[in-house]
N, CA, C and O of each residue as an XYZ file, in Angstrom:
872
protein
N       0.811     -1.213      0.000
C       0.000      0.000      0.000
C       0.847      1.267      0.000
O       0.388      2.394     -0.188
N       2.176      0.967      0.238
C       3.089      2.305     -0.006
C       2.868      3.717     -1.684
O       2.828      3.388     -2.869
N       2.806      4.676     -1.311
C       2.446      5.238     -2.851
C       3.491      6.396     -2.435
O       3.749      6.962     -1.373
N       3.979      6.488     -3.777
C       5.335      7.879     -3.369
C       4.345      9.171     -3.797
O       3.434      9.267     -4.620
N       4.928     10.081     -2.891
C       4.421     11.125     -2.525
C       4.959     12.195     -3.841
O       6.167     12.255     -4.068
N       4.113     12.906     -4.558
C       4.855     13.887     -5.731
C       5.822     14.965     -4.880
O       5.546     15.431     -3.774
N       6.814     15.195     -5.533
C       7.463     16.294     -5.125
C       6.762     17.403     -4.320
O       6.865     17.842     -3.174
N       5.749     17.764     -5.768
C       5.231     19.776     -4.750
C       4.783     19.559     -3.656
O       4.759     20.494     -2.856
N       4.163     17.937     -3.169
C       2.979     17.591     -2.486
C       3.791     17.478     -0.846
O       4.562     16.529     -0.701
N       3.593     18.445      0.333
C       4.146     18.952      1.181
C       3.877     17.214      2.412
O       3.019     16.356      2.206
N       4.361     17.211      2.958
C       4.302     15.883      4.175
C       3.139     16.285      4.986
O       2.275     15.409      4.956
N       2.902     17.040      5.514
C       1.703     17.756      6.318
C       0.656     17.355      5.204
O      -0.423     16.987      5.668
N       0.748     17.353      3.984
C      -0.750     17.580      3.339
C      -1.046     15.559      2.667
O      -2.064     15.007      2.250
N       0.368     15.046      2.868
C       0.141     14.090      2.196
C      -0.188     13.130      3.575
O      -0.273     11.903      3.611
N      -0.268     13.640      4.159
C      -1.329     12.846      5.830
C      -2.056     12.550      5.404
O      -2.201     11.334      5.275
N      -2.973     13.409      4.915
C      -4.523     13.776      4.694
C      -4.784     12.456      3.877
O      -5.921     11.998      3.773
N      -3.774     11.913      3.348
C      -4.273     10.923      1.761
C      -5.097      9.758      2.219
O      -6.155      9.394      1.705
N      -4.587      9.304      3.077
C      -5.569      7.872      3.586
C      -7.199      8.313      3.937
O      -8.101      7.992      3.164
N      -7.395      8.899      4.891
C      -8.866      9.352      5.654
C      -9.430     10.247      4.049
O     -10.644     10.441      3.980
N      -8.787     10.614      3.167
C      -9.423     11.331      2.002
C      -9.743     10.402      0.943
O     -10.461     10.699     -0.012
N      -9.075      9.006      1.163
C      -9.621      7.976      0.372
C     -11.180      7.229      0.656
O     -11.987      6.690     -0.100
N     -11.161      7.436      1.827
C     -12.568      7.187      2.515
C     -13.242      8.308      1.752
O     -13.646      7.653      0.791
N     -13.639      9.542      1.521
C     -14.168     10.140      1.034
C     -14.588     10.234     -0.316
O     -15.639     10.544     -0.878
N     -13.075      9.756     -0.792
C     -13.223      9.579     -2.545
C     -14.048      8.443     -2.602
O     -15.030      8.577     -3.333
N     -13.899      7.161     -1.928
C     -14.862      5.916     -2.285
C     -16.224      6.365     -2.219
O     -17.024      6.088     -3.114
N     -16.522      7.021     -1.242
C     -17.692      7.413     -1.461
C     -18.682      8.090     -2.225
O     -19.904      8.048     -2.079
N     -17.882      8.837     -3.214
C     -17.948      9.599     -4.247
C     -18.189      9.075     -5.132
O     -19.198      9.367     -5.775
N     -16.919      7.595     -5.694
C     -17.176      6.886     -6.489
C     -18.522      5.790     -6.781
O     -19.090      5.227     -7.716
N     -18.578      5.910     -5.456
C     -20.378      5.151     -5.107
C     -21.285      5.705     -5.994
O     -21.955      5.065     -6.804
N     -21.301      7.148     -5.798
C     -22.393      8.017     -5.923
C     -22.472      8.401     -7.087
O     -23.517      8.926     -7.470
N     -21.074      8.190     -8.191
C     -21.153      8.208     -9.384
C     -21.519      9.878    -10.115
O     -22.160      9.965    -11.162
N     -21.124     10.807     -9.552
C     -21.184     11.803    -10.121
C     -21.231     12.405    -10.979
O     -20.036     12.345    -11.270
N     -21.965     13.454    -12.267
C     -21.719     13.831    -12.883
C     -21.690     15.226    -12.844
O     -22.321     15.727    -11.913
N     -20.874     16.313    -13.950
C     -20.705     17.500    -14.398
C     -22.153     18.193    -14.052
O     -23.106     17.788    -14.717
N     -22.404     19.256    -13.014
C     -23.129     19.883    -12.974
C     -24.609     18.865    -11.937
O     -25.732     19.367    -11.981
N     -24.471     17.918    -11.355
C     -25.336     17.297    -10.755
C     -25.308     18.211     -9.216
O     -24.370     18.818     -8.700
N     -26.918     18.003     -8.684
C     -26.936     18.600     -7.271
C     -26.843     17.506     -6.275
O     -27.636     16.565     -6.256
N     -25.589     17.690     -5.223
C     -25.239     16.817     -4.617
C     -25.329     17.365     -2.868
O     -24.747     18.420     -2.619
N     -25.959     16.731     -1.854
C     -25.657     17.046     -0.583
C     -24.831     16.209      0.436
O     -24.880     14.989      0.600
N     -24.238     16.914      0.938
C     -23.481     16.256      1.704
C     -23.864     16.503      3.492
O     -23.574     17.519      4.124
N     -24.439     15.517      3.938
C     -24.946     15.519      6.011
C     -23.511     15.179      6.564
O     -22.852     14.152      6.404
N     -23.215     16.320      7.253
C     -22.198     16.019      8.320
C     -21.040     16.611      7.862
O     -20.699     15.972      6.867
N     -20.215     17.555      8.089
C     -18.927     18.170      7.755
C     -17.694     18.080      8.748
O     -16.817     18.900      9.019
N     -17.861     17.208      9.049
C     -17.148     16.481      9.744
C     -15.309     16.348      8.864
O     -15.320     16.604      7.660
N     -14.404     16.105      9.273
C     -13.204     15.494      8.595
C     -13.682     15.212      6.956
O     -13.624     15.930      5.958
N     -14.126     13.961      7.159
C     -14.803     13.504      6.142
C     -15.234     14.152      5.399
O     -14.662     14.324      4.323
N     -16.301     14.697      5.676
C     -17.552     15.671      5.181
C     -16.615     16.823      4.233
O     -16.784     17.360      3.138
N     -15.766     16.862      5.079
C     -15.308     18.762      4.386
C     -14.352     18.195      3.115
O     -14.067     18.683      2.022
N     -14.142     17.452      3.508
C     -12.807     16.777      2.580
C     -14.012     16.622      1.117
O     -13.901     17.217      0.045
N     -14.917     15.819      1.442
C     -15.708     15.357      0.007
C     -16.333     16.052     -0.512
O     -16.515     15.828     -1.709
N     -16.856     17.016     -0.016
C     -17.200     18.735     -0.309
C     -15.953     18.882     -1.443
O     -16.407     18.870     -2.587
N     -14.960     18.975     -1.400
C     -14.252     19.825     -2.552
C     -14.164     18.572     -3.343
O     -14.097     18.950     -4.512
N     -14.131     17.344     -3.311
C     -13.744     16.575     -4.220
C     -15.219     16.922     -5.194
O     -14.971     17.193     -6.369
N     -15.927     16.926     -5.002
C     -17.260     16.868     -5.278
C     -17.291     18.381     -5.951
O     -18.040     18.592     -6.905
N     -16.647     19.177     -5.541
C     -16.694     20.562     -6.327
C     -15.682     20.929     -7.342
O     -15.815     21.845     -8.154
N     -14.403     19.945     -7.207
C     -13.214     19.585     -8.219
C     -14.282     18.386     -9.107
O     -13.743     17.686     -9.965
N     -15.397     18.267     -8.902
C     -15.521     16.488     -9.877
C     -16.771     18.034    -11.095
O     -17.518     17.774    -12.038
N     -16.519     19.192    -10.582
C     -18.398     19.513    -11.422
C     -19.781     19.631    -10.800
O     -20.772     19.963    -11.450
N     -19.787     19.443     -9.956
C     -20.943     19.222     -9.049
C     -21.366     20.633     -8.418
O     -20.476     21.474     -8.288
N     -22.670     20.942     -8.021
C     -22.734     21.976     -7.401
C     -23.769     21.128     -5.837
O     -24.796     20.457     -5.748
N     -22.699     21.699     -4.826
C     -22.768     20.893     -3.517
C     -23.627     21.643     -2.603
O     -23.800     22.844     -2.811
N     -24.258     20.979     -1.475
C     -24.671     21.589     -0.474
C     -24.188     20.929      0.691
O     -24.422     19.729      0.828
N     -23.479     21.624      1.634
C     -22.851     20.737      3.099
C     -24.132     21.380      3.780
O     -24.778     22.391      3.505
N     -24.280     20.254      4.940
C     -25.434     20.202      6.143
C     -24.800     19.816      7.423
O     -24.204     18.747      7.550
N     -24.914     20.592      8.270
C     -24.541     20.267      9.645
C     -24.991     21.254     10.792
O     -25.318     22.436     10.682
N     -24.903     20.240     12.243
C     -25.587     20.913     13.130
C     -24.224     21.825     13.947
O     -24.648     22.489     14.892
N     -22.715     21.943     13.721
C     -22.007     22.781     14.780
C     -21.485     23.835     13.710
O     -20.612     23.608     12.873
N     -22.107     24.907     13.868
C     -21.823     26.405     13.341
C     -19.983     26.564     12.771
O     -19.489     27.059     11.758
N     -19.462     25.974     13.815
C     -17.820     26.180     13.248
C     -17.791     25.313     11.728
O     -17.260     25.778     10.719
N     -18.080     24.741     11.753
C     -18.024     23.406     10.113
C     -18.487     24.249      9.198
O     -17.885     24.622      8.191
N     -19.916     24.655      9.660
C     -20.648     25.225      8.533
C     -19.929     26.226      8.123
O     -20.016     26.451      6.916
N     -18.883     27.259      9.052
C     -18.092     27.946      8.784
C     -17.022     27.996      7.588
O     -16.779     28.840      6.725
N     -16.359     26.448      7.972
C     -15.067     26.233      7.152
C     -15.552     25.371      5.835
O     -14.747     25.150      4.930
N     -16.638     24.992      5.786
C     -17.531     24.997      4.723
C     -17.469     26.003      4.103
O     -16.736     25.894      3.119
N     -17.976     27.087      4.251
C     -18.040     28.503      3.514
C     -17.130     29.160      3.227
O     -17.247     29.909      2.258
N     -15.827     29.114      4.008
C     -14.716     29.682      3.530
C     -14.366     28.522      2.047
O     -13.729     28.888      1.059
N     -14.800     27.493      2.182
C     -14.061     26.517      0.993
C     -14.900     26.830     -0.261
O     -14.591     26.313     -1.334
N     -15.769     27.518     -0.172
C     -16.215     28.758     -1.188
C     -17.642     27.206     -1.459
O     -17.897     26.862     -2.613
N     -18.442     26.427     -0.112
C     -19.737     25.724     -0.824
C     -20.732     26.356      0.143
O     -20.666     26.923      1.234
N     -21.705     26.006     -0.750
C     -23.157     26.238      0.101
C     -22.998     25.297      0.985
O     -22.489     24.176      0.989
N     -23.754     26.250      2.051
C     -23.806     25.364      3.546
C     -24.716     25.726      4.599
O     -24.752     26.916      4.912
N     -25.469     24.894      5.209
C     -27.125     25.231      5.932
C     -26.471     24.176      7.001
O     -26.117     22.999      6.933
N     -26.494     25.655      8.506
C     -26.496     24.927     10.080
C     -28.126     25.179     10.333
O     -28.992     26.053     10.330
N     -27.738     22.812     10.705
C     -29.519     22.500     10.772
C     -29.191     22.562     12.528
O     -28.420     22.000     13.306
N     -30.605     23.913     12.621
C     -31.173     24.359     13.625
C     -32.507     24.164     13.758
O     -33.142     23.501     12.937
N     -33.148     24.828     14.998
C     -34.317     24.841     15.234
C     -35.132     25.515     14.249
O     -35.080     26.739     14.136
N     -36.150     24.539     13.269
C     -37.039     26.021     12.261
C     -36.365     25.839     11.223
O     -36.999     26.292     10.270
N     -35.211     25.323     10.852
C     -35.023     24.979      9.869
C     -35.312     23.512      9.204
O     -35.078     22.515      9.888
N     -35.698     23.408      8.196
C     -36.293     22.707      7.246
C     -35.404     21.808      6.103
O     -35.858     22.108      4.999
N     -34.388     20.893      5.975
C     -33.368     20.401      5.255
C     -33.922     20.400      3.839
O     -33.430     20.921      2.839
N     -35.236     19.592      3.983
C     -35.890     19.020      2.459
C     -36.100     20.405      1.741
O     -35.560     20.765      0.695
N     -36.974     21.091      2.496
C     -37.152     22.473      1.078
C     -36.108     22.935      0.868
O     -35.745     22.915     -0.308
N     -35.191     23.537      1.882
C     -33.852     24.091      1.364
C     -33.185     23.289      0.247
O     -32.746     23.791     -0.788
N     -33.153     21.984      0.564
C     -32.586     21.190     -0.530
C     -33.010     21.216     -1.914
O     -32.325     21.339     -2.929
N     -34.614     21.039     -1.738
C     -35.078     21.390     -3.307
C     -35.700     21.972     -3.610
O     -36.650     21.677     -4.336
N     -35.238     23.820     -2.883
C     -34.627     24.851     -3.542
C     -33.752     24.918     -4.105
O     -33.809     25.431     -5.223
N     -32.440     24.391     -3.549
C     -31.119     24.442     -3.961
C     -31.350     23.619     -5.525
O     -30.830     24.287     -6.418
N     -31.827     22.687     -5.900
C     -31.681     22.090     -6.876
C     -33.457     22.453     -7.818
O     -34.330     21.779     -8.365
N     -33.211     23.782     -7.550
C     -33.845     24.570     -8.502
C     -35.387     23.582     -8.667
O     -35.918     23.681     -9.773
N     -36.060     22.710     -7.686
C     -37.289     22.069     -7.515
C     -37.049     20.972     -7.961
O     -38.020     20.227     -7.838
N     -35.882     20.348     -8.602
C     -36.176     19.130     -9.384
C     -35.337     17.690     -8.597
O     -34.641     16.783     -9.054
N     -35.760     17.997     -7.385
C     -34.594     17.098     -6.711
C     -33.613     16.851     -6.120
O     -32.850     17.154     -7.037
N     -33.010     16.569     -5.396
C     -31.659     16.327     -4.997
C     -30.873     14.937     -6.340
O     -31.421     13.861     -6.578
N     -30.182     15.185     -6.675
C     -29.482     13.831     -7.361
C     -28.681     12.982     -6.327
O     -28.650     11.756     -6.435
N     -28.189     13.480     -5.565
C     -27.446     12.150     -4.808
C     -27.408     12.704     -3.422
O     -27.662     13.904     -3.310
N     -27.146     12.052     -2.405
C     -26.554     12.497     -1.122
C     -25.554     11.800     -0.243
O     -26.066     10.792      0.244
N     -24.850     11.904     -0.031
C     -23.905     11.330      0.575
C     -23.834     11.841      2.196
O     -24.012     13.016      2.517
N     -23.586     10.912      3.015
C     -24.364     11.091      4.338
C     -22.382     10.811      5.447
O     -22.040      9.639      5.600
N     -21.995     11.267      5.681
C     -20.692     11.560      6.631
C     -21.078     11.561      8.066
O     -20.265     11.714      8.978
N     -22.264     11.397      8.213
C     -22.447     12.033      9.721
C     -22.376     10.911     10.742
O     -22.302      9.781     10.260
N     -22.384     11.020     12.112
C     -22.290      9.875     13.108
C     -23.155     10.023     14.038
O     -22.795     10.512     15.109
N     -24.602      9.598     13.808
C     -25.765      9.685     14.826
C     -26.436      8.225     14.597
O     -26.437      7.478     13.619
N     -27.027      8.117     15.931
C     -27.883      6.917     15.940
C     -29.197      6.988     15.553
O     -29.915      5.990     15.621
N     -29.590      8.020     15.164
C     -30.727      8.722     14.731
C     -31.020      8.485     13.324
O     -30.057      8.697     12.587
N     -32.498      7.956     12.539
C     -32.892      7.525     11.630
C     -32.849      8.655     10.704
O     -32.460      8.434      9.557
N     -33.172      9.756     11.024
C     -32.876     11.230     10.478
C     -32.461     11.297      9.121
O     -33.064     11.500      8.067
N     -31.036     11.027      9.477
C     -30.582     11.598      8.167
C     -30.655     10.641      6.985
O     -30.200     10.912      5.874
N     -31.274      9.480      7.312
C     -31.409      8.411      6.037
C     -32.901      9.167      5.384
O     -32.959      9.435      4.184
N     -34.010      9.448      6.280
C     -35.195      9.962      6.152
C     -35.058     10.843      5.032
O     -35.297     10.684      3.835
N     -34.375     12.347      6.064
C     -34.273     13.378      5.210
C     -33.417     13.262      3.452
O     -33.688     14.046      2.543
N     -32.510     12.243      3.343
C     -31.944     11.960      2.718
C     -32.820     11.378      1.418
O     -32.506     11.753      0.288
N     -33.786     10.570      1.591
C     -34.516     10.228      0.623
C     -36.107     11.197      0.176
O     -36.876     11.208     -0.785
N     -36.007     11.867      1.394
C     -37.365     12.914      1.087
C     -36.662     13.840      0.322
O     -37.538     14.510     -0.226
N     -35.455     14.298     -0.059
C     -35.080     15.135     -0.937
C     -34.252     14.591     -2.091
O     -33.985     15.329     -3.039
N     -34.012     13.865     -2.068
C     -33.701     13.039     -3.641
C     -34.805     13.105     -4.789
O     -35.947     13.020     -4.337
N     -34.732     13.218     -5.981
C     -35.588     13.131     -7.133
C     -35.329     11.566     -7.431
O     -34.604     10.730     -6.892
N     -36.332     11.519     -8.642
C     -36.718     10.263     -8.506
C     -35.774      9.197     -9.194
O     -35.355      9.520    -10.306
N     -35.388      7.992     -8.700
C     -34.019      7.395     -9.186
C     -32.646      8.160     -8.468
O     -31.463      8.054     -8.793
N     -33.209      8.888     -7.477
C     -31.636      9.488     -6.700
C     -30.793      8.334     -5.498
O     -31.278      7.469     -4.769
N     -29.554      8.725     -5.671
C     -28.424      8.060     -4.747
C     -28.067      8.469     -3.639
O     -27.769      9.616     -3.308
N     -28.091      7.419     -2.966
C     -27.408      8.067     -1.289
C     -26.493      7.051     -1.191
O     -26.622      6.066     -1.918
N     -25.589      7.132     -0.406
C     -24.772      6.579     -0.247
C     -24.279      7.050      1.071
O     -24.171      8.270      1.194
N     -23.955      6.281      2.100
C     -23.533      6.225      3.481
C     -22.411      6.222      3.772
O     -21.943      5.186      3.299
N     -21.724      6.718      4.235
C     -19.893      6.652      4.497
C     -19.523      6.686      5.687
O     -18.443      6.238      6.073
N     -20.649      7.393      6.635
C     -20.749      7.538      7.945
C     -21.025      6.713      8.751
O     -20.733      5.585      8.356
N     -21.480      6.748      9.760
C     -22.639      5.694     10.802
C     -23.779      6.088     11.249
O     -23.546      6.667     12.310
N     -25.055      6.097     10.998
C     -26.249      6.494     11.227
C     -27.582      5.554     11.390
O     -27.668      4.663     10.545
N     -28.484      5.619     12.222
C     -29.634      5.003     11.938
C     -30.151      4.445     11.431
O     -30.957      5.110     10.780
N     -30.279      2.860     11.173
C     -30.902      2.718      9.334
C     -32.221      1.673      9.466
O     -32.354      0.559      8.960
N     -33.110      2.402     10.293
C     -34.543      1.847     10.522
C     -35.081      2.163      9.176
O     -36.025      2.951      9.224
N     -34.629      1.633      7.592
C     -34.951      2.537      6.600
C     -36.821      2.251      6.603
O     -37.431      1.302      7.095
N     -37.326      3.377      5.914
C     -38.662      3.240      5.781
C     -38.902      3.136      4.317
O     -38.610      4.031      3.524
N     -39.600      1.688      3.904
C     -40.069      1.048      2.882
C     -40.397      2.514      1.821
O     -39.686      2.841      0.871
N     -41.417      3.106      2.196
C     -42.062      4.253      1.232
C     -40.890      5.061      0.732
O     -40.540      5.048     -0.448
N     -40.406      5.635      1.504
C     -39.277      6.363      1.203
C     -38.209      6.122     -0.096
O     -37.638      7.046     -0.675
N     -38.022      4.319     -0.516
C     -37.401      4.310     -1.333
C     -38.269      3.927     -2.553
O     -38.071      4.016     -3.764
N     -39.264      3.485     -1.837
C     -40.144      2.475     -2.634
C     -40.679      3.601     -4.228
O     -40.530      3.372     -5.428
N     -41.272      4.721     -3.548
C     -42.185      5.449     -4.536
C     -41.210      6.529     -5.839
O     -41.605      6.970     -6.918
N     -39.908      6.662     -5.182
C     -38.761      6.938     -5.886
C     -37.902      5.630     -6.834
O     -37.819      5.804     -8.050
N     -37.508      4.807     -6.437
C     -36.729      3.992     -6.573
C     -35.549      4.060     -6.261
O     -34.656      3.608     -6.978
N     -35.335      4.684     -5.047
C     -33.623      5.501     -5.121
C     -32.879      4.063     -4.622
O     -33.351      2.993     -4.237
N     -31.745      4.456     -4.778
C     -30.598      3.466     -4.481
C     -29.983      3.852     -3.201
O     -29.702      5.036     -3.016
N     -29.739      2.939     -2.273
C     -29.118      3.196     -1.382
C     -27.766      1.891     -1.278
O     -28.045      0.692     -1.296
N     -26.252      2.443     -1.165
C     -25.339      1.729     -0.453
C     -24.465      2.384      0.342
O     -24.316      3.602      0.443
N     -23.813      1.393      0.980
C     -23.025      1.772      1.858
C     -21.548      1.501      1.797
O     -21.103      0.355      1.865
N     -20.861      2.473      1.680
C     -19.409      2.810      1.293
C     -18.375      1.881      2.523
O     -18.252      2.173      3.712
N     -17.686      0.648      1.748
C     -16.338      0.390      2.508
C     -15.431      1.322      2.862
O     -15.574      2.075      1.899
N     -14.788      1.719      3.382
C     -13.521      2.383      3.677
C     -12.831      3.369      2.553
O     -13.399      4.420      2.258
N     -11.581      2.991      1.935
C     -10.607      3.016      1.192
C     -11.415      2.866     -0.361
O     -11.450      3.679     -1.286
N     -11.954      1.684     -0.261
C     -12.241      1.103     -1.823
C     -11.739     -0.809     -1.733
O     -11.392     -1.481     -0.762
N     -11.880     -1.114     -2.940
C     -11.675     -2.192     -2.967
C     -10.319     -2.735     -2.666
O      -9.261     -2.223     -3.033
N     -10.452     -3.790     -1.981
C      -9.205     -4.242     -1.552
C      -8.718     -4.876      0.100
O      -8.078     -5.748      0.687
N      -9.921     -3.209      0.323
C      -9.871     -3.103      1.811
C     -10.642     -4.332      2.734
O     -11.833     -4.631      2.645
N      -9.491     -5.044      3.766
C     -10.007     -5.850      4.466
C      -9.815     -7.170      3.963
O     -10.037     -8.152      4.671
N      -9.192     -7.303      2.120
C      -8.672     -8.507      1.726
C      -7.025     -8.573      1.929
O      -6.078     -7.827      1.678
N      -7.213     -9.884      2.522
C      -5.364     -9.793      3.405
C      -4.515    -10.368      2.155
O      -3.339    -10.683      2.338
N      -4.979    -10.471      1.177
C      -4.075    -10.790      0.116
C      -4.167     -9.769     -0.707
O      -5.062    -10.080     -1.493
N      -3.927     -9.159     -0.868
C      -4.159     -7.608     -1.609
C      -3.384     -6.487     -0.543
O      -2.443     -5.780     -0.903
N      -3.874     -6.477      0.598
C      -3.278     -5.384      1.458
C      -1.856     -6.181      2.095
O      -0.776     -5.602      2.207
N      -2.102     -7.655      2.491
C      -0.915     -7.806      3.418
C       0.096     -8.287      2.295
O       1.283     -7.968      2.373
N      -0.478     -9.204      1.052
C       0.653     -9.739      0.262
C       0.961     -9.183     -0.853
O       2.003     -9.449     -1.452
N      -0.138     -8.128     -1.366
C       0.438     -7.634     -2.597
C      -0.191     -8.246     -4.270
O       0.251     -7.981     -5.388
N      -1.147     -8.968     -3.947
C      -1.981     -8.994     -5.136
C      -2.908     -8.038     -5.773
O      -3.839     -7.442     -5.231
N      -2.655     -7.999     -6.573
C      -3.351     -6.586     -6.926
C      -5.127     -7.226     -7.921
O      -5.549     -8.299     -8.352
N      -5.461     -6.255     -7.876
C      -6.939     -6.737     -8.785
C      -6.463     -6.611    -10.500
O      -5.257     -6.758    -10.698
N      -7.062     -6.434    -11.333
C      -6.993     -6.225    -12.481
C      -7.281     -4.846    -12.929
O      -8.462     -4.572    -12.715
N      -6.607     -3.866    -13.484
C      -7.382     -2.396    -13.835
C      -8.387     -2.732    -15.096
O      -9.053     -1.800    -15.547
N      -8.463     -3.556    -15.457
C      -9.622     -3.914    -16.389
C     -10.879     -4.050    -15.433
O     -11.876     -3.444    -15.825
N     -10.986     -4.714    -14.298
C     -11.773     -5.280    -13.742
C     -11.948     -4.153    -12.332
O     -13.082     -3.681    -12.243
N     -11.515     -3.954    -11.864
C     -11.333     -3.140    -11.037
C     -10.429     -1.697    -11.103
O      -9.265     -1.685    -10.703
N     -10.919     -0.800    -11.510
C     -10.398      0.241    -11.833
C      -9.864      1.395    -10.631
O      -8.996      2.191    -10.989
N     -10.295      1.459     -9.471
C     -10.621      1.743     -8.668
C     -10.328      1.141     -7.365
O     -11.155      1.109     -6.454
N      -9.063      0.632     -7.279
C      -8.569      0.218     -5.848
C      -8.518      1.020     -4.629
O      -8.739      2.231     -4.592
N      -8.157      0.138     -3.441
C      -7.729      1.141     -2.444
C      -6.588      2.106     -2.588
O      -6.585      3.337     -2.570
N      -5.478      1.108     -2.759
C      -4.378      2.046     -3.609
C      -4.167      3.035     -4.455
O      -3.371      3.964     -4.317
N      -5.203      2.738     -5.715
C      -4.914      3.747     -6.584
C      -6.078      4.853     -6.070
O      -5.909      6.052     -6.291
N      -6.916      4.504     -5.576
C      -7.714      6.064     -4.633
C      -6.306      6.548     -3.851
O      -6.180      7.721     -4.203
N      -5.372      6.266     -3.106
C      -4.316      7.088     -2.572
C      -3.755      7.714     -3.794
O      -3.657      8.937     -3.694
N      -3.329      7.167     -5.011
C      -2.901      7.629     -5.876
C      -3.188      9.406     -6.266
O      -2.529     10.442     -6.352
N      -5.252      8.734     -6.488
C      -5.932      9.712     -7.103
C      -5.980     10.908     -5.905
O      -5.957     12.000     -6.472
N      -6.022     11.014     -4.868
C      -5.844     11.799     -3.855
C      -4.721     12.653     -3.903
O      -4.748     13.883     -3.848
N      -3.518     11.767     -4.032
C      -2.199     12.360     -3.947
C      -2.024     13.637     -5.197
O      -1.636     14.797     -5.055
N      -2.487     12.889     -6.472
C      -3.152     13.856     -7.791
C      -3.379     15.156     -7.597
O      -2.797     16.227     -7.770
N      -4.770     14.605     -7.034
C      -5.609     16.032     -6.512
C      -4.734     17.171     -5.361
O      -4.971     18.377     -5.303
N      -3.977     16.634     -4.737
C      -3.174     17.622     -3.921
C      -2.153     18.048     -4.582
O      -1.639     19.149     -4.388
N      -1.857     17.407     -5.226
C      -0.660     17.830     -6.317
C      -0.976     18.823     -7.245
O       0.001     19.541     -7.457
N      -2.145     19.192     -7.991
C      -2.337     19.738     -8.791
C      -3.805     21.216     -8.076
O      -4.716     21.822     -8.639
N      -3.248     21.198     -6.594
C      -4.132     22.192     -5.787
C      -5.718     22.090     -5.724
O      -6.411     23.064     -5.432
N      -6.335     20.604     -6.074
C      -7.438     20.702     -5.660
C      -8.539     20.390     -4.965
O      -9.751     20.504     -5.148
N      -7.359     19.683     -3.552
C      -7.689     19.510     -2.331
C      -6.699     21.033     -1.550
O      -5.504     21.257     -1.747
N      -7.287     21.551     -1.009
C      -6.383     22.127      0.390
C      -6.973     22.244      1.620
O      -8.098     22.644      1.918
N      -5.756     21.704      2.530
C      -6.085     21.137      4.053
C      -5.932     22.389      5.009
O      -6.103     22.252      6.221
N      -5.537     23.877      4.327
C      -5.117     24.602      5.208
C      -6.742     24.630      6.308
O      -6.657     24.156      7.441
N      -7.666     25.028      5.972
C      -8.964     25.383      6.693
C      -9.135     24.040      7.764
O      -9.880     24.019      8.744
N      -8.301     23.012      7.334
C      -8.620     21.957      8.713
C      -7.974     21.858      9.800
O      -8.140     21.091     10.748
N      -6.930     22.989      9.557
C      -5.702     22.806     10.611
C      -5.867     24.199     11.733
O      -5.749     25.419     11.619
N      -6.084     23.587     12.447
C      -6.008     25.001     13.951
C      -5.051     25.321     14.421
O      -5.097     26.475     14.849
N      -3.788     24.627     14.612
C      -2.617     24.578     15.065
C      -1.633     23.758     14.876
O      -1.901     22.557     14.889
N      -0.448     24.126     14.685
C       0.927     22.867     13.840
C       1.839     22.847     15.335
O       2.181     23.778     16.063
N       2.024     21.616     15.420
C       3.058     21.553     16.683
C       4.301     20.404     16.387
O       4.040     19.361     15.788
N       5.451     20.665     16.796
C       6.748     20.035     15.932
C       6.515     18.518     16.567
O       5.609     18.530     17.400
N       7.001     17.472     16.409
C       6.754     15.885     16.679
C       7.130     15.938     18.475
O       6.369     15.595     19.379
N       8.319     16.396     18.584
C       8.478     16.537     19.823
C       7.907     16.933     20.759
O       8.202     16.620     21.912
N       6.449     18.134     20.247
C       6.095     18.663     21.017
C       4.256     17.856     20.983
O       3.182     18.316     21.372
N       4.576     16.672     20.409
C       3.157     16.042     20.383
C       2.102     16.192     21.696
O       0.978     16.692     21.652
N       2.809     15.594     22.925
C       1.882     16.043     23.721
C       1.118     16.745     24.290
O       0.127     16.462     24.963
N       1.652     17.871     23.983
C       0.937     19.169     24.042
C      -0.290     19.379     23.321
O      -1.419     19.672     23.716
N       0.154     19.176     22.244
C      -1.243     19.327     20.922
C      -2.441     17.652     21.868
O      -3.517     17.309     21.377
């Protein structure tokens, strides 16, 4: 699973590559296209990270979350972003945002035990829309909800494929790029890419840098 790091691509930013592969798989779930309306529940690590992949893929995004600071660094990363409060309403905002015709996909980051965000997730999808789970949430799903749409719902492994097969991660078999295009590995790859060519940046996630020595402190 080793992947060499590009030159411009700084050590501080090439951290980020693993936990941003979790994000990209999820993306790849959701199958994106140029100009699709996409929401993202929870801005979390995760959350903020797939926000720009999702705005580097074409997409015009909406982040959702309940702690005001996220929704913040959301907005500095130049996406729409709604802190769900009291009186606020997810579904209409949502399809407002997608100009009445739906949500196309949603991708869900968040970590509640609460049925919520699978709910809200399919009450604002158009019809044949994707969700896809990356997070941990509630999943008392309700029959109607997918039934009268047809939406698709899965739930995102980790990394991508590979992950959790000990012959692939521990020995080094690889899949086929015919057959599998889309490894765990080459998502580090495609990550490393995207930082390389400026269209991930981690500065807005970082509050404070402290030297190795001084780990305990941080």
């Amino acid at each position: 699973l080793a992947s060499i790091i590009p030159e411009n691509v700084k050590d501080e930013d090439a951290v980020y590559t693993v936990v941003s592969s979790i994000a990209l798989q999820g993306i790849r779930l959701i199958q994106p296209t140029i100009g699709e309306n996409i929401v993202v529940m929870g801005l979390g690590l995760i959350g903020l990270i797939s926000i720009q992949i999702l705005k580097a893929n074409g997409c015009n995004v909406l982040g959702m979350d309940f702690d005001s600071s996220k929704v913040e660094i959301s907005k500095k990363m130049g996406i729409e972003s709604l802190l769900l409060e009291e009186g606020i309403d997810p579904i209409t905002i949502a399809k407002d945002f997608s100009k009445n015709i739906g949500i196309d996909g949603v991708i869900i980051t968040a970590s509640t035990k609460s049925q919520e965000p699978i709910h809200n997730a399919a009450q604002m999808c158009r019809q044949k829309g994707r969700i896809i789970l990356v997070g941990v949430v509630g999943l008392n799903l309700q029959r109607n909800d997918f039934y009268e749409k047809e939406l698709s719902f899965s739930v995102s492994c980790s990394y991508g494929p590979g992950r959790y097969d000990k012959s692939y991660e521990e020995n080094g078999v690889d899949y086929p790029i015919g057959y599998v295009r889309w490894t765990e590995k080459r998502n580090f790859y495609s990550v490393l890419d995207m930082i390389s060519k400026k269209a991930l940046n981690f500065d807005y996630l970082k509050s404070q840098e402290f030297k190795f020595e001084d780990a305990h402190k941080a």
